[in-house]
C-alpha positions in Angstrom: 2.0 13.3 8.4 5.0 12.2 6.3 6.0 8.8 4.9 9.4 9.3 7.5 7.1 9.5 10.3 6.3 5.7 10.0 9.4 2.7 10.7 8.4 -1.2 10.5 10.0 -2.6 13.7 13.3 -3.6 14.0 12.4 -7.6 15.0 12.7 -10.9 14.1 9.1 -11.1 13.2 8.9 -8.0 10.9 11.9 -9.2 9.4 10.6 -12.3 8.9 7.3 -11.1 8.0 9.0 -8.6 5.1 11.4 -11.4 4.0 8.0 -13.2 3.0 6.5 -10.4 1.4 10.0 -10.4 -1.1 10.1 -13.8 -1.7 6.2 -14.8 -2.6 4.2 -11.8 -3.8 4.4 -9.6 -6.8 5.2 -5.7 -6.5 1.6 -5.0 -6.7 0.3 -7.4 -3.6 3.7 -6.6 -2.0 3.1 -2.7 -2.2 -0.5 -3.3 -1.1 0.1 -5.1 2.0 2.7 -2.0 2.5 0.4 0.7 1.9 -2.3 -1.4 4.1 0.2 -1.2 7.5 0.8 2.7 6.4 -2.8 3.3 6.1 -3.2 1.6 9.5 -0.6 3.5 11.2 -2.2 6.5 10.0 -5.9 6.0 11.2 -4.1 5.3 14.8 -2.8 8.8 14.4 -6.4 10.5 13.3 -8.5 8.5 15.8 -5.5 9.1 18.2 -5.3 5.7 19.0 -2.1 5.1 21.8 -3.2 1.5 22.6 -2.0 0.1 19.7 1.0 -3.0 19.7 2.8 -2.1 16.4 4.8 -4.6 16.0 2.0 -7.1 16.0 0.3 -4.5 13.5 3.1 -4.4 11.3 4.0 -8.5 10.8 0.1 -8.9 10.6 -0.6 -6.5 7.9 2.9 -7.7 6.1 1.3 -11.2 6.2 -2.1 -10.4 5.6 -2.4 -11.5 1.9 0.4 -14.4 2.2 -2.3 -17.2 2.2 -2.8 -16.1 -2.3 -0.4 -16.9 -2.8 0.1 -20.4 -3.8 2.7 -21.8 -1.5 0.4 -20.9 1.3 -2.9 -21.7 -0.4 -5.4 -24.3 1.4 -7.7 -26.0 -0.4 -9.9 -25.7 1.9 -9.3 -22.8 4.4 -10.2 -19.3 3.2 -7.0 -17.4 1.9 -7.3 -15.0 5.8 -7.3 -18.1 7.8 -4.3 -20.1 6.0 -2.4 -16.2 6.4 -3.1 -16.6 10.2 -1.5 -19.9 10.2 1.4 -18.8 8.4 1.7 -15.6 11.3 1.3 -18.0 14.3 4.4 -20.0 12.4 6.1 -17.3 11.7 5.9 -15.5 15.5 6.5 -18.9 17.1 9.8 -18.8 15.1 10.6 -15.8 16.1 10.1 -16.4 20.0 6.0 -14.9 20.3 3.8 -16.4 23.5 1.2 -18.4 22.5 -1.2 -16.0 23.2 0.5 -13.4 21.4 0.7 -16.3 18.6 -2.7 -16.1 18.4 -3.4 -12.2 17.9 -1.3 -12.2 15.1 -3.5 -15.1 13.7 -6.7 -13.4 14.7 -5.6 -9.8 13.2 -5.3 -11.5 9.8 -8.1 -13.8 9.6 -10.4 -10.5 11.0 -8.9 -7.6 8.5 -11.4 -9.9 6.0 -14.0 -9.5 8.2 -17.5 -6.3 7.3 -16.5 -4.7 10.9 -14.0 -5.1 13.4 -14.6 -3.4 16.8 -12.1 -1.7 18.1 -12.6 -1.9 21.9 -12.1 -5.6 21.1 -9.3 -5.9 18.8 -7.5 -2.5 18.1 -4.8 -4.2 15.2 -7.2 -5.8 13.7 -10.0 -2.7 13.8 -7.0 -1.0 12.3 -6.3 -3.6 9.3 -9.4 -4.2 8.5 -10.4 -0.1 7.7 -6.4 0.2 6.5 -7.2 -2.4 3.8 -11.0 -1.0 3.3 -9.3 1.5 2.1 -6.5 0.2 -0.3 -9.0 -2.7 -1.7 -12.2 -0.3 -2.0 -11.4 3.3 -1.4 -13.4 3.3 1.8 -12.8 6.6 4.3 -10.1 8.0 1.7 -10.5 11.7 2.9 -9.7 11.0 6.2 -6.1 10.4 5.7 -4.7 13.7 4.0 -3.9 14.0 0.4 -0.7 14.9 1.0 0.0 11.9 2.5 -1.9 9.9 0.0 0.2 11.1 -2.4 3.2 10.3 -0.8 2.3 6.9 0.2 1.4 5.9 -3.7 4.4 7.4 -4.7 6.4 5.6 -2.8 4.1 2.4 -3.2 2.3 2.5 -6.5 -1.0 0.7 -7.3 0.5 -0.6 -10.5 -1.7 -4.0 -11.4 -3.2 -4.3 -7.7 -6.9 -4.2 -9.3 -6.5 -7.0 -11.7 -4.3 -9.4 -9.6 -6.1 -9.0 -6.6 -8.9 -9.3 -8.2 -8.4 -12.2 -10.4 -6.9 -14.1 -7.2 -9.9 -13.3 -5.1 -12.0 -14.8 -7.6 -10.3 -17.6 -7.8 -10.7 -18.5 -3.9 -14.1 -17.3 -4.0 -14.8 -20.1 -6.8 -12.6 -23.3 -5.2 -13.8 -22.1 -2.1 -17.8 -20.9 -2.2 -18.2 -20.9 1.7 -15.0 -18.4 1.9 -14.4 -14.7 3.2 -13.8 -14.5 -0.6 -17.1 -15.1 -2.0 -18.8 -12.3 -0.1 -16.1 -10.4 -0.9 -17.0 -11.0 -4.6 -20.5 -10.9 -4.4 -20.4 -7.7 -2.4 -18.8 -5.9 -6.3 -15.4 -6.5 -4.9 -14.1 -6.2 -9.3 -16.3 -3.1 -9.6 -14.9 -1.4 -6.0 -11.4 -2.3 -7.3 -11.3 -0.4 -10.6 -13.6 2.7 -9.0 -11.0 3.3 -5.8 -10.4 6.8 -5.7 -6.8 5.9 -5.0 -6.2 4.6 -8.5 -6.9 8.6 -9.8 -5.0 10.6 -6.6 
């Protein structure tokens, strides 16, 4: 498994999707929500997942975090559920059924969710271990070290645990009923600053 061996789709809503990611979030998020799609991609491989719609994968994970930041916030929607708003915009723009519209929307408000099952919702099963992983260190030794490697070469951690971090806490205190409060009070800080990824 290589870092080649994965290519973001060549549509408007991945480029629309990454033209986000430039414009609002700092290299940290901005490599995080790019190691979360490579993470995903690569459990589909392990689990030998075929079933999977990548390019609905891709612009989900790219927007998965956009609702931090705060042109997106909501002052009262979690941070998942003003994201999926921003996908559903962003795929209408770029042609998406309604239906499909609201998978995109449904991927990003679940990758927040404790479990996702994957005979349900494949993408968001997917997101939801892929970012497991990145935000807590959750199933690390099932994607190879080599590729670990590769990936946070590529895409360092650089600041992820204190910005993410200090924005999650923020939500989680405007917005006590949020995703982001259990996040928090499940030792989000502490699962941050003991990944195993921040020492590969």
């Amino acid at each position: 498994m290589r870092l080649t061996d994965f290519t973001p789709p060549d549509t408007a809503a991945a480029r629309g999707a990454l033209a986000l990611l430039d414009d609002f979030h700092t290299p940290a998020i901005a490599n995080h929500v790019v190691r979360s799609w490579l993470w995903a991609e690569a459990f589909a491989i392990i689990e030998g997942r075929t079933d999977v719609d990548h390019e609905l994968l891709y612009t989900a994970a790219i927007l998965h975090d956009i609702g931090l930041v705060p042109a997106y916030d909501n002052h009262a929607l979690g941070y998942e559920e003003a994201g999926g708003f921003v996908g559903e915009a962003l795929t209408a723009g770029a042609g998406w059924s309604p239906d499909r519209r609201r998978r995109v929307n449904e991927v990003i408000v679940r990758h927040n969710w404790p479990e996702v099952d994957p005979d349900e919702d494949v993408e968001g099963y997917l997101l939801e271990i892929a970012t497991g992983l990145d935000i807590s260190g959750r199933r690390d030794e099932e994607i190879p070290l080599d590729f670990r490697r590769e990936v946070l070469n590529a895409y360092p951690r650089l600041t992820l645990a204190e910005e993410f971090g200090t924005c999650v806490l923020d939500q989680s205190a405007r917005k006590p009923r949020s995703a982001a409060r259990r996040l928090v009070d499940g030792g989000l800080i502490r699962k941050l600053a003991e990944n195993p990824l921040e020492s590969v």
